[in-house]
LOTOR-358013 format. One line per 8 residues: for each residue z, y, x of N, C-alpha, C, O, CB. Coordinates in pm, whole numbers, plus 50000, padded with zeros to 5 digits. Atoms other than C-alpha are relative to their C-alpha. Glycine has a CB too. Example, Ala and Ser with C-alpha at 12.3 -4.5 7.8 and 13.67 -1.06 7.14 Angstrom:
50000:49881:50089:50780:49550:51230:50000:50120:50090:50066:50118:50194:50125:50003:49901  49994:49881:49918:50714:49894:51367:50073:50109:49923:50090:50220:49974:49858:50046:50041
END
This chain:
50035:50090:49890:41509:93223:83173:49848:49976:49999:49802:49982:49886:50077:49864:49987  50108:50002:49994:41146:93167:83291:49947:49857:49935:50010:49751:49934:49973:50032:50127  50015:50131:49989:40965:92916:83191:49899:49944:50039:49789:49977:49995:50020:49954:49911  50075:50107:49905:40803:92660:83413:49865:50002:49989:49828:49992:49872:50036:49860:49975  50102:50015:50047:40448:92659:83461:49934:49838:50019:49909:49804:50134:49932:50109:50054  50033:50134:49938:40329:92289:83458:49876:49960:50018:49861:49838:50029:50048:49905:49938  50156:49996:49951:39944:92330:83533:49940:49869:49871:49854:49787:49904:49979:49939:50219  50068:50075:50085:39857:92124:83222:49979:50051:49823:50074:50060:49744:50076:49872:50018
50029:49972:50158:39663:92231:82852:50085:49898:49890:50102:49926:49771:49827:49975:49972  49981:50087:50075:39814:91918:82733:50192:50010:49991:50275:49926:49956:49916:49864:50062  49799:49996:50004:40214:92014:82748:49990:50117:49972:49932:50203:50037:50122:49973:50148  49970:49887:50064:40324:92263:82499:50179:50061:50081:50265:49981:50045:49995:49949:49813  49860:49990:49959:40699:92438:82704:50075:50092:49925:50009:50190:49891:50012:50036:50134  49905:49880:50024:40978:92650:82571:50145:49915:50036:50171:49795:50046:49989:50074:49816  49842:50035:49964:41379:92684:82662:50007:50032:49925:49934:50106:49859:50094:50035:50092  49952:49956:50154:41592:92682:82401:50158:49947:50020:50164:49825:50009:49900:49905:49846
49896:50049:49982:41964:92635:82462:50030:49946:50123:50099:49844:50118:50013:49931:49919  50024:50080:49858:41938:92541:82836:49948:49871:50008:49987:49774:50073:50117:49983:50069  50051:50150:50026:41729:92279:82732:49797:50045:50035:49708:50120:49996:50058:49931:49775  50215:49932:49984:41336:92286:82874:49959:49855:49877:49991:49738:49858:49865:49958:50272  50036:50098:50135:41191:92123:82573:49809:50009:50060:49751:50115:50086:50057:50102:49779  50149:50039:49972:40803:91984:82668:49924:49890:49889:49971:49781:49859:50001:49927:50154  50073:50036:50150:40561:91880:82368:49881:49947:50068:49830:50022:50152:49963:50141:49876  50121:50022:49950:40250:91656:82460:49993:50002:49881:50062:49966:49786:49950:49900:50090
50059:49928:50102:40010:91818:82270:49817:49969:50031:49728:50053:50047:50060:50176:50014  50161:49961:49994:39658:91663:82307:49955:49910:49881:49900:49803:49907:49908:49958:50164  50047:50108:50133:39584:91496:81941:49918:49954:50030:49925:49833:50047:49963:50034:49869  50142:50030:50011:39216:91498:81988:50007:49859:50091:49913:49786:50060:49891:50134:50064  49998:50106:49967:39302:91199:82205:50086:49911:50027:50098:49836:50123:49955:50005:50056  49894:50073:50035:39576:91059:82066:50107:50016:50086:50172:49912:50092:49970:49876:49989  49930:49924:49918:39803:91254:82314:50014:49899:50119:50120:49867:50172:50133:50056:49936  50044:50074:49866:39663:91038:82595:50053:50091:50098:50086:50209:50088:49833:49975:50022
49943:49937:49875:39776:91096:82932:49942:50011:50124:49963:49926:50210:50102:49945:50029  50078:49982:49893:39517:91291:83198:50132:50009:50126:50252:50025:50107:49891:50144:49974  49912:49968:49888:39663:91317:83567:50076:50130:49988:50197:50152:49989:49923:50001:50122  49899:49812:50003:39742:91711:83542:50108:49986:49883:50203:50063:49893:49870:50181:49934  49875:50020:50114:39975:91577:83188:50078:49940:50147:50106:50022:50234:49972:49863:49821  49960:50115:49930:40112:91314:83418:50096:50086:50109:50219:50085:50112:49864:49903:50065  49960:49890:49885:40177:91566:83709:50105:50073:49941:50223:50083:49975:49878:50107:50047  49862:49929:50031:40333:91782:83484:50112:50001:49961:50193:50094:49956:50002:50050:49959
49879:50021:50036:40580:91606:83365:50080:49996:50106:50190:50050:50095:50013:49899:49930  49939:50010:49918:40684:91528:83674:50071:50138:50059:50192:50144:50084:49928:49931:50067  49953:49923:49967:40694:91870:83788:50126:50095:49898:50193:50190:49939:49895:50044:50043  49938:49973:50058:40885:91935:83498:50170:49917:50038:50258:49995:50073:49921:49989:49891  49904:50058:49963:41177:91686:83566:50063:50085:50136:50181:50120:50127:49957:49860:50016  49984:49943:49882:41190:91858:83928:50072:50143:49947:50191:50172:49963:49854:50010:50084  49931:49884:50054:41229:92198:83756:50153:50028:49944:50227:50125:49963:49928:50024:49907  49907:50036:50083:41497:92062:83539:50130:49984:50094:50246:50023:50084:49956:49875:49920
49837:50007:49934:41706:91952:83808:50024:50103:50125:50103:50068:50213:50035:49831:50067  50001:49916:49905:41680:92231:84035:50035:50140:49949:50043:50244:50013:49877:49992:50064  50010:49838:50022:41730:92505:83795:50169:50037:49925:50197:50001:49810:49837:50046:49867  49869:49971:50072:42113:92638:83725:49958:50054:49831:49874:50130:49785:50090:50133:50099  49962:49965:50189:42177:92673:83331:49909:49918:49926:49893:49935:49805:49964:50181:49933  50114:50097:50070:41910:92403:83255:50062:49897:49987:50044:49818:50080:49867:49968:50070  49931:50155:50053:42118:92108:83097:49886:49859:50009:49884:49786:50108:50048:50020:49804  50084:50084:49995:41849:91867:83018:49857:50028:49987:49816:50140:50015:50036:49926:49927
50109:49974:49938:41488:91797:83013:49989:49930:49814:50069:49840:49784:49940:49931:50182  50016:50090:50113:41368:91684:82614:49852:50013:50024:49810:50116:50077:50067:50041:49845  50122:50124:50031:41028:91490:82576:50027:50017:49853:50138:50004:49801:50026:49811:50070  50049:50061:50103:40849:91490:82240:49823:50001:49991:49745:50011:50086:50072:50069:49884  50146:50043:49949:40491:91432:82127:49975:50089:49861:50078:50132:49810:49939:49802:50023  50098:49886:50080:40288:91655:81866:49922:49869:49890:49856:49789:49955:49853:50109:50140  50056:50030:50168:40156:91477:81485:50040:49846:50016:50158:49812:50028:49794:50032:49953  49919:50150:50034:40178:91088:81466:50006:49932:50142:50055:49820:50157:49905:49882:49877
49993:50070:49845:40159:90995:81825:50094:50052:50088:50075:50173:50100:49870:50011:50080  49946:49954:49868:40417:91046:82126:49938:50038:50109:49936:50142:50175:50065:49924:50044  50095:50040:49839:40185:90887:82406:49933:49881:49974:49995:49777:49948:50099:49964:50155  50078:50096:49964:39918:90677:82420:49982:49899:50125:49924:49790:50120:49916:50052:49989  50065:50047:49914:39903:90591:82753:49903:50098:50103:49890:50220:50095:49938:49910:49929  50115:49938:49849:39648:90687:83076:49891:50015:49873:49875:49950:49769:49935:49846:50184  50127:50014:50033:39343:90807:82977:49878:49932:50028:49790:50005:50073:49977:50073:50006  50068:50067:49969:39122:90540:83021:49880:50019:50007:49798:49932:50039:50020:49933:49961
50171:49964:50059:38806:90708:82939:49983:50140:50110:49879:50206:50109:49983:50062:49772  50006:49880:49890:38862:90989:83222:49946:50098:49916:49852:50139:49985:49904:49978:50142  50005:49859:50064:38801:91282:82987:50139:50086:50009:50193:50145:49915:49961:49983:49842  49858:49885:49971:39113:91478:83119:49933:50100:50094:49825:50082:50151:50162:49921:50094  50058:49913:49950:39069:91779:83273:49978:50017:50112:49985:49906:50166:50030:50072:49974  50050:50002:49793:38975:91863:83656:50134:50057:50056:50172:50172:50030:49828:50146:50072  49943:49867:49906:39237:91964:83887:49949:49956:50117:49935:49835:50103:50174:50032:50015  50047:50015:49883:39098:91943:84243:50110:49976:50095:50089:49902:50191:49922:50104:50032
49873:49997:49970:39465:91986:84350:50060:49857:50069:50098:49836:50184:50066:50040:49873  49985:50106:49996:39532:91643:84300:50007:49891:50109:50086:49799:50127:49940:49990:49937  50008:50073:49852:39413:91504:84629:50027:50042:50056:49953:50031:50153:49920:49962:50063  49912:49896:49910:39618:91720:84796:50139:49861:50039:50194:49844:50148:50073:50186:49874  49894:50087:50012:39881:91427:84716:49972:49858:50055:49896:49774:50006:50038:49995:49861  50066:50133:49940:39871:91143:84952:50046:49911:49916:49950:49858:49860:50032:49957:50149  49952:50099:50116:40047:90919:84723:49994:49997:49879:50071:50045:49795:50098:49984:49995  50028:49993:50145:39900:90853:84442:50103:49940:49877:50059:49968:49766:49874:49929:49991
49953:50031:50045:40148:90703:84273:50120:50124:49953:50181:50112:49846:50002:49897:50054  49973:49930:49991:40314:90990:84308:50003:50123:49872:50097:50191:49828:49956:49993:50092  50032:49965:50137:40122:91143:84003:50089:49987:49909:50107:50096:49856:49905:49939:49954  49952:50108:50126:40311:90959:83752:50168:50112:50012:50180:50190:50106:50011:49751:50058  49877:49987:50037:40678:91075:83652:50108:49960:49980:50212:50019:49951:50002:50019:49953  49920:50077:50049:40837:90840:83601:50117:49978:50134:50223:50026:50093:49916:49873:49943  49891:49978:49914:41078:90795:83936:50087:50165:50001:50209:50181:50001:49932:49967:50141  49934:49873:50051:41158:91160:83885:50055:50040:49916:50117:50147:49915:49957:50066:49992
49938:49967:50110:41259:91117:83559:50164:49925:50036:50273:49949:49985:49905:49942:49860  49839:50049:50021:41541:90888:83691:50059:50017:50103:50169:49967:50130:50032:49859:49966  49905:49922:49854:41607:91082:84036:50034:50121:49966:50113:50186:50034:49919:50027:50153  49935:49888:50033:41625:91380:83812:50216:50028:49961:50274:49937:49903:49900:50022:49871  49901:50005:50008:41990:91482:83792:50134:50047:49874:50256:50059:49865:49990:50038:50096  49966:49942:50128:42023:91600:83451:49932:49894:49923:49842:49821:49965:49951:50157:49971  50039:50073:50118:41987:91422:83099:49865:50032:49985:49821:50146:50000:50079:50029:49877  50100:50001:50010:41678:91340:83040:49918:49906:49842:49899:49785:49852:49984:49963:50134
49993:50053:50137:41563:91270:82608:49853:49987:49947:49764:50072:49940:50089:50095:49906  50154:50038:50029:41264:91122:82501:50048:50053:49826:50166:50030:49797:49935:49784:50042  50063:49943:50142:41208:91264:82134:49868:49945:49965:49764:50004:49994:49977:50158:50002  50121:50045:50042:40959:90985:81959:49976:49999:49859:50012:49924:49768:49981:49881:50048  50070:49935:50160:40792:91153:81665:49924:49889:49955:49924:49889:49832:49881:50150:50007  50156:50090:50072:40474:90828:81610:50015:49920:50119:50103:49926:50205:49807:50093:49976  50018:50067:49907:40352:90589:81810:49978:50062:50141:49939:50169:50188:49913:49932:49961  49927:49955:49855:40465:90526:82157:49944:49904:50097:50038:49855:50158:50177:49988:50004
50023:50088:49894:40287:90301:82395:49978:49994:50158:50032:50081:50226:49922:49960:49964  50014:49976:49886:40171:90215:82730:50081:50052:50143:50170:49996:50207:49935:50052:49973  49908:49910:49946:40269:90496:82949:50093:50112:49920:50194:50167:49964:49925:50062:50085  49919:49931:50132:40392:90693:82634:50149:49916:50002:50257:49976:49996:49903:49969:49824  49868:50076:49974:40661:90389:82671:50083:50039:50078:50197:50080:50055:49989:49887:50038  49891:49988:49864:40771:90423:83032:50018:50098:50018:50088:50106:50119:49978:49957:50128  49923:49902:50017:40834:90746:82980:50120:49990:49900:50218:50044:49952:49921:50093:49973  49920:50087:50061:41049:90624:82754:50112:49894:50052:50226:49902:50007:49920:49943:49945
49898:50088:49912:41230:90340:82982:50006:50075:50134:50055:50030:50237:49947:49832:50024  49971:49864:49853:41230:90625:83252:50088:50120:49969:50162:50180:50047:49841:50092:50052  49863:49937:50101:41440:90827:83025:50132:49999:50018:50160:49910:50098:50014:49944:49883  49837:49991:50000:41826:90892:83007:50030:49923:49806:50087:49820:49769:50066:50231:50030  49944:50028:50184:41851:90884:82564:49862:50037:49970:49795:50131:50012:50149:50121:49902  50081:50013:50114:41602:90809:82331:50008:49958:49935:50038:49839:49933:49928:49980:49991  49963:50015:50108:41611:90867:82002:49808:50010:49885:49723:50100:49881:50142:50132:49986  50134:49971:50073:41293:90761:81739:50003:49954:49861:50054:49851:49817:49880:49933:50069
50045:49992:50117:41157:90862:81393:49944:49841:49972:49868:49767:50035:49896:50121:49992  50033:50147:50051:41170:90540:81149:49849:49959:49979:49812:49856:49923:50069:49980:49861  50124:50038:50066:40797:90580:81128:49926:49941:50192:49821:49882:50215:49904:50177:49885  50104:50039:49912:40739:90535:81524:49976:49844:50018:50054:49766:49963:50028:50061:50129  50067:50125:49956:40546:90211:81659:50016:49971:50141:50085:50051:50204:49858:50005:49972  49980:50039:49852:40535:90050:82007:49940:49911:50031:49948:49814:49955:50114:49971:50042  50108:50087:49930:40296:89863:82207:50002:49994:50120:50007:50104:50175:49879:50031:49981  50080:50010:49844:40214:89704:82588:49908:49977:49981:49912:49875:49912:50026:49914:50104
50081:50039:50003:39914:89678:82587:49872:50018:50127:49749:50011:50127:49994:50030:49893  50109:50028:49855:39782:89694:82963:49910:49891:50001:49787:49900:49995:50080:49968:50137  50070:50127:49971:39704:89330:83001:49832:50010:49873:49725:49973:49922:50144:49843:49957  50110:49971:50101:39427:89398:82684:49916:50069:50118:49799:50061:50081:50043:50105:49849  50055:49930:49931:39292:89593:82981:49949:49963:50177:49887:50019:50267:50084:50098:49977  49986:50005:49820:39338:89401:83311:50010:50047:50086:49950:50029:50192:49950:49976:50061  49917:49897:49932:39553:89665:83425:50157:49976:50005:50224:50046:49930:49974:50132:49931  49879:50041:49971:39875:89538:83513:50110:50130:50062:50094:50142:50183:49972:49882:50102
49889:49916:50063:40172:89822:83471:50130:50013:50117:50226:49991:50042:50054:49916:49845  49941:50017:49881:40413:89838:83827:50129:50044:49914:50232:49980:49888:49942:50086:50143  49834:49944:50077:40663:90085:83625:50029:49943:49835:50123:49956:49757:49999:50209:49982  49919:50080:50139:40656:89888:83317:50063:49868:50001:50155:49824:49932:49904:49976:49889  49936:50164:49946:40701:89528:83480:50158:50017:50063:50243:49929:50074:49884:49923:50155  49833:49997:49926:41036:89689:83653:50107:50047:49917:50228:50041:49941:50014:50104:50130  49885:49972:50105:41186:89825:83338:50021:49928:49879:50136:49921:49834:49989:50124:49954  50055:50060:50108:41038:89627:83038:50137:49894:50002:50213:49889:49905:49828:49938:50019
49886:50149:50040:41305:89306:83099:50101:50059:50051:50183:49992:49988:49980:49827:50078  49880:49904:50010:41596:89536:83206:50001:50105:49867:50078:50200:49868:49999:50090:50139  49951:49960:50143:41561:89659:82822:50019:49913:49945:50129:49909:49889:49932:50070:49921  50026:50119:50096:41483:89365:82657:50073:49901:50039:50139:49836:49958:49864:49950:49989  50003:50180:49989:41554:89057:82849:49853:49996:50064:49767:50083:50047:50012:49891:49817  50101:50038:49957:41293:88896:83032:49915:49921:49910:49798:49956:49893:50029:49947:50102  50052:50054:50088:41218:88625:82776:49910:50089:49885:49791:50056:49875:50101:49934:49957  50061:49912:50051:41125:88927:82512:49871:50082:50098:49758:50101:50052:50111:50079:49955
50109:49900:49905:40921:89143:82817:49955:49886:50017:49927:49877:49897:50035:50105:50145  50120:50063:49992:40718:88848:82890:49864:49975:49863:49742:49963:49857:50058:49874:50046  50060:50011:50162:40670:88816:82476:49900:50138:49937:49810:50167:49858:50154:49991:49887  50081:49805:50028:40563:89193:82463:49913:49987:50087:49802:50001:50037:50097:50172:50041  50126:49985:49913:40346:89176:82742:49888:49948:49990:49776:49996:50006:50014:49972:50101  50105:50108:49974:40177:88874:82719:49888:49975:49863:49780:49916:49857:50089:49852:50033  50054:49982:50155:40095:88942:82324:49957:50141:49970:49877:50167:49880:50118:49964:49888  50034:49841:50016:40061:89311:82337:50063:49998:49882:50022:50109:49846:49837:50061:49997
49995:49969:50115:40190:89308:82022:50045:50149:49914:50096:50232:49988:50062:49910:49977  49965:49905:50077:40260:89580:81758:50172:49996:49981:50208:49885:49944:49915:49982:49871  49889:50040:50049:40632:89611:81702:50057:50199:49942:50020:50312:49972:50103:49891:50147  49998:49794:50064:40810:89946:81472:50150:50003:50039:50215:49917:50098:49967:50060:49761  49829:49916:49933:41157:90114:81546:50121:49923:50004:50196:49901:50099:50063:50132:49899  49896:50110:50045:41388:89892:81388:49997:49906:50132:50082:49909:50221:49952:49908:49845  49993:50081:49866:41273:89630:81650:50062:50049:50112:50166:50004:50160:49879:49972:50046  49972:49924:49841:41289:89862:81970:50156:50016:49960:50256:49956:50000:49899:50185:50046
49798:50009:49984:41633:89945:81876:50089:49862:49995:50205:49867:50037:50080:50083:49853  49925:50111:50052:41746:89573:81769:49984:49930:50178:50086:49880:50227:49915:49900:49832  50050:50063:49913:41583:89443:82098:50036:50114:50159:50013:50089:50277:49835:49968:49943  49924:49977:49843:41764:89715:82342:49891:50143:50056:49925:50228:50139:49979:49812:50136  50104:49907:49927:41427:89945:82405:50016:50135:49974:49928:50206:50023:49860:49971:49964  49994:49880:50077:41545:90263:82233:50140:50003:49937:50168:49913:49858:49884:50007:49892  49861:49930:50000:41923:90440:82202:50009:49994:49853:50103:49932:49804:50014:50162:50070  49965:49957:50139:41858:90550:81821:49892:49991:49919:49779:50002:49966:50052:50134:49989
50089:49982:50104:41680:90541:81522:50019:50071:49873:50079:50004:49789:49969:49894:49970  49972:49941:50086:41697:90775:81275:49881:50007:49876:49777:49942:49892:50042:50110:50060  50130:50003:50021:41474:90885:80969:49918:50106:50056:49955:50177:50149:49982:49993:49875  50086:49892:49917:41201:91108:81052:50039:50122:49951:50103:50203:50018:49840:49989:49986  49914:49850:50038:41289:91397:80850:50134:50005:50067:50101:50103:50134:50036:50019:49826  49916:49997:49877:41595:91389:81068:50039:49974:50141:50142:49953:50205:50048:49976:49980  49985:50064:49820:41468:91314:81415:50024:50190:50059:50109:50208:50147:49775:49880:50095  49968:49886:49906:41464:91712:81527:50161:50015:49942:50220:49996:50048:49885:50155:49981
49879:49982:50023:41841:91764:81357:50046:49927:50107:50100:49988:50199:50045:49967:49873  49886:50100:49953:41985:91430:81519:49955:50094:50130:50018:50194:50161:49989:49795:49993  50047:49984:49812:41788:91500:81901:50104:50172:50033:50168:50188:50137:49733:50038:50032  49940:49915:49963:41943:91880:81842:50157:49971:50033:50234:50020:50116:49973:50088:49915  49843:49999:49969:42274:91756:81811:50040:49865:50098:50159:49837:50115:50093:49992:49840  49997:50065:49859:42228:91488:82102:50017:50106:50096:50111:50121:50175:49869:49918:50037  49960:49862:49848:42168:91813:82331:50106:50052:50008:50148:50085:50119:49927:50143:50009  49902:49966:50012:42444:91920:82216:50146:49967:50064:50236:50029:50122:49988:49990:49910
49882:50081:49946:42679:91667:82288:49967:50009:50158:50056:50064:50223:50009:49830:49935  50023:49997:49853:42516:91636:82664:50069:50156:50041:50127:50186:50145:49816:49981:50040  49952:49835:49890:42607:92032:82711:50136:50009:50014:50194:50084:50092:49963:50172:49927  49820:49968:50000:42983:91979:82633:50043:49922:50104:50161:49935:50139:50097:49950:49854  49951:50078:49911:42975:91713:82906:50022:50040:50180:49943:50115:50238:49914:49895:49975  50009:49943:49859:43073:91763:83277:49890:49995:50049:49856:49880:50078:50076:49947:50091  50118:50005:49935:42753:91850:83418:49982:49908:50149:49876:49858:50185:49973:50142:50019  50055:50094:49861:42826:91652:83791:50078:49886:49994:50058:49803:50083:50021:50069:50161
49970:50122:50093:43034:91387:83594:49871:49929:49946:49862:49809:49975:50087:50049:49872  50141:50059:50147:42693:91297:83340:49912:49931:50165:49862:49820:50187:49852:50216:49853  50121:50005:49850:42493:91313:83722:50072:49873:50026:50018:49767:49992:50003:50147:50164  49979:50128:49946:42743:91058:83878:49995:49842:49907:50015:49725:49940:50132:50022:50058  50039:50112:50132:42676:90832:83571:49903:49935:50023:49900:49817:50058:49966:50052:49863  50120:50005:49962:42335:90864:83607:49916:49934:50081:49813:49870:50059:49989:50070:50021  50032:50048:49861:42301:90788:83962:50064:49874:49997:50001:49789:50061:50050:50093:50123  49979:50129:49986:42514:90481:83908:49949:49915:49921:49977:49800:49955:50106:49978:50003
50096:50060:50081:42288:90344:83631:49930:49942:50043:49915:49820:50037:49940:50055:49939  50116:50006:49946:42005:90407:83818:49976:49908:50114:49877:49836:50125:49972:50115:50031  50003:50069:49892:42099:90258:84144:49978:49832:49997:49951:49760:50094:50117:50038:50056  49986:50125:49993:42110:89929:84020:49867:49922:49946:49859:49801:49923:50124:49970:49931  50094:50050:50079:41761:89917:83867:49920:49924:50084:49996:49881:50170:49930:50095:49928  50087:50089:49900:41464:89706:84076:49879:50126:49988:49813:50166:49892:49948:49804:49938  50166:49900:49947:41183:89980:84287:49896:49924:49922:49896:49802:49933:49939:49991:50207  50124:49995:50042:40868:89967:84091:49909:49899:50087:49966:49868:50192:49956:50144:50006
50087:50078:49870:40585:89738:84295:49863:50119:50015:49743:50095:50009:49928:49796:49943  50095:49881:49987:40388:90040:84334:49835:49952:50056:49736:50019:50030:50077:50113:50117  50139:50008:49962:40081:89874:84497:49955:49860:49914:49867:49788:49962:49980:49992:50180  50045:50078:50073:40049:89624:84223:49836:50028:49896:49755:49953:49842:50123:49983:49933  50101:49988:50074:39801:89819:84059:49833:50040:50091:49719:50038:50044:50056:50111:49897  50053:49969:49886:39621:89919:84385:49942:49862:50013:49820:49873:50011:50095:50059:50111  50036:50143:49949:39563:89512:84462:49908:49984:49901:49799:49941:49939:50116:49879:50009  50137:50010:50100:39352:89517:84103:49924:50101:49983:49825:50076:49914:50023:49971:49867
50078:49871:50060:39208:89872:84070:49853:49944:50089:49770:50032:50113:50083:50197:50054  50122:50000:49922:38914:89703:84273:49881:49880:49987:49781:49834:50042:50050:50003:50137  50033:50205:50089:38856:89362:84052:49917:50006:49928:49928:50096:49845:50114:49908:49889  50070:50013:50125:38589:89272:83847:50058:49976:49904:49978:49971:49810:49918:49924:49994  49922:50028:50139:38853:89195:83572:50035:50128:50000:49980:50157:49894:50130:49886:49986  49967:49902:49993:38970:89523:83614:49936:50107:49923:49979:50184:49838:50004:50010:50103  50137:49906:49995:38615:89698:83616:49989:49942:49826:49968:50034:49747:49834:49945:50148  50111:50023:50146:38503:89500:83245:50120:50029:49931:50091:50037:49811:49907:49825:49951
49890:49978:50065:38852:89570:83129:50020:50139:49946:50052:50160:49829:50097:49964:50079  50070:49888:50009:38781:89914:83156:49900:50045:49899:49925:50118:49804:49952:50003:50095  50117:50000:50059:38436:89904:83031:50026:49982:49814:50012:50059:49719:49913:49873:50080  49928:50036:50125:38578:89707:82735:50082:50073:49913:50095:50055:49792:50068:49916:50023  49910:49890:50122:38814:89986:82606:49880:50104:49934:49852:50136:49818:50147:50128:50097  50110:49883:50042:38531:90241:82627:49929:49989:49890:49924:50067:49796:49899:50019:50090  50071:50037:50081:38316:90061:82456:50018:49929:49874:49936:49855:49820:49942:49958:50054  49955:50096:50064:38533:89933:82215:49985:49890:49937:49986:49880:49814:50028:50026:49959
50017:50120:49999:38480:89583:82256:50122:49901:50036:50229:49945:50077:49899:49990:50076  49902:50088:49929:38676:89274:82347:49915:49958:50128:49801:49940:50171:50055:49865:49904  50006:50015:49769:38665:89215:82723:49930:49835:50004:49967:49733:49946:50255:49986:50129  50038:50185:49964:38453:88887:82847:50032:50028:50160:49960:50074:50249:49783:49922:49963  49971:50039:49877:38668:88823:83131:49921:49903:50094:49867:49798:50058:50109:49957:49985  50105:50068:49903:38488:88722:83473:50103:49872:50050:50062:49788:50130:49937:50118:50148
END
């Protein structure tokens, strides 16, 4: 079977069992997430559910990190392409991961934050190594999160997603699983065994059975506020919030 080209240096692909298996692979910056990553996941999900003998779609991340997050520092690579797409929101993956129609398995090797997360609560099953970590940490940024505000308290609880948000805090595996954010926890030397024999179990299942599951999950979740981040991308809290990561400083909010 071919496999997919997803126009990004930063996603390692291979099939392997009717399974498209996708590896973010950019250490050098903590496997941060440029638009062309971003894109390609998406176009990956698309692939996934469009292609006969392709069961699911697995997500993992390359040395101690899953996902960082956006690249805040715009060092991702050029595609020109990009504005081709009137909707910018569009970029992102995350609705595709849960209009895709096949299982869809996050595999978290290290730390997992940000958008590294909501790929994660955009997910079908995820399963993570006892060593990964987990963080929100937009608000540190005065970047407020559209697809994390609509999934964050449909894992947790609202009381907890306001506690994660509003603290950014650090929290490790044990938590995310105790608190609803994450399917499994295994140890790490047995996160590729268990995740193989998760695929496993998904392939023995009725393939448009698992779909109508899926779709009734999904239906009941709350649309994203998609222009939430659009109303600040233009704020002076926004702008030093920014500035403030770069320069790694703490932010003197205006």
């Amino acid at each position: 079977m071919e496999v997919p080209e997803l126009g990004s240096p930063g996603l390692v692909v291979h099939i392997d069992n009717g399974v498209l298996h996708v590896r973010i692979d950019r250490t050098d910056r903590r496997n941060a997430f440029t638009q062309d990553m971003y894109r390609g996941l998406k176009r990956a999900a698309i692939h996934v559910d469009r292609t006969l003998g392709l069961d699911a779609l697995c997500l993992t991340g390359t040395g101690e990190w899953f996902g960082a997050g956006g690249d805040m520092a715009g060092q991702g690579a050029t595609d020109d392409t990009l504005v081709a797409e009137w909707d910018p929101t569009d970029h992102f993956p995350f609705r595709h991961f849960e209009r895709c129609r096949k299982p869809i398995v996050t595999k978290i090797n290290g730390v997992c934050q940000a958008g590294g997360l909501n790929l994660v609560m955009y997910s079908d099953i995820s399963i993570a190594s006892d060593r990964a970590t987990f963080r929100v940490p937009e608000l540190l940024r005065g970047a407020p999160d559209a697809w994390m505000a609509a999934r964050l308290a449909e894992h947790v609880g609202l009381a907890r997603a306001k506690y994660l948000y509003f603290t950014a805090a650090r929290f490790d595996a044990a938590e995310a699983a105790a608190m609803g954010l994450v399917g499994k926890v295994v140890p790490h030397d047995e996160l590729d065994a268990h995740v193989e024999w998760v695929l496993e179990q998904i392939r023995r299942t009725g393939p448009t059975a698992r779909a109508e599951i899926k779709r009734d999950f999904n239906q009941r979740l709350p649309e994203p506020d998609a222009n939430m981040f659009s109303r600040m991308i233009g704020s002076a809290e926004m702008a030093e919030g920014m500035r403030a990561f770069v320069e790694k400083r703490p932010p003197e909010w205006p």
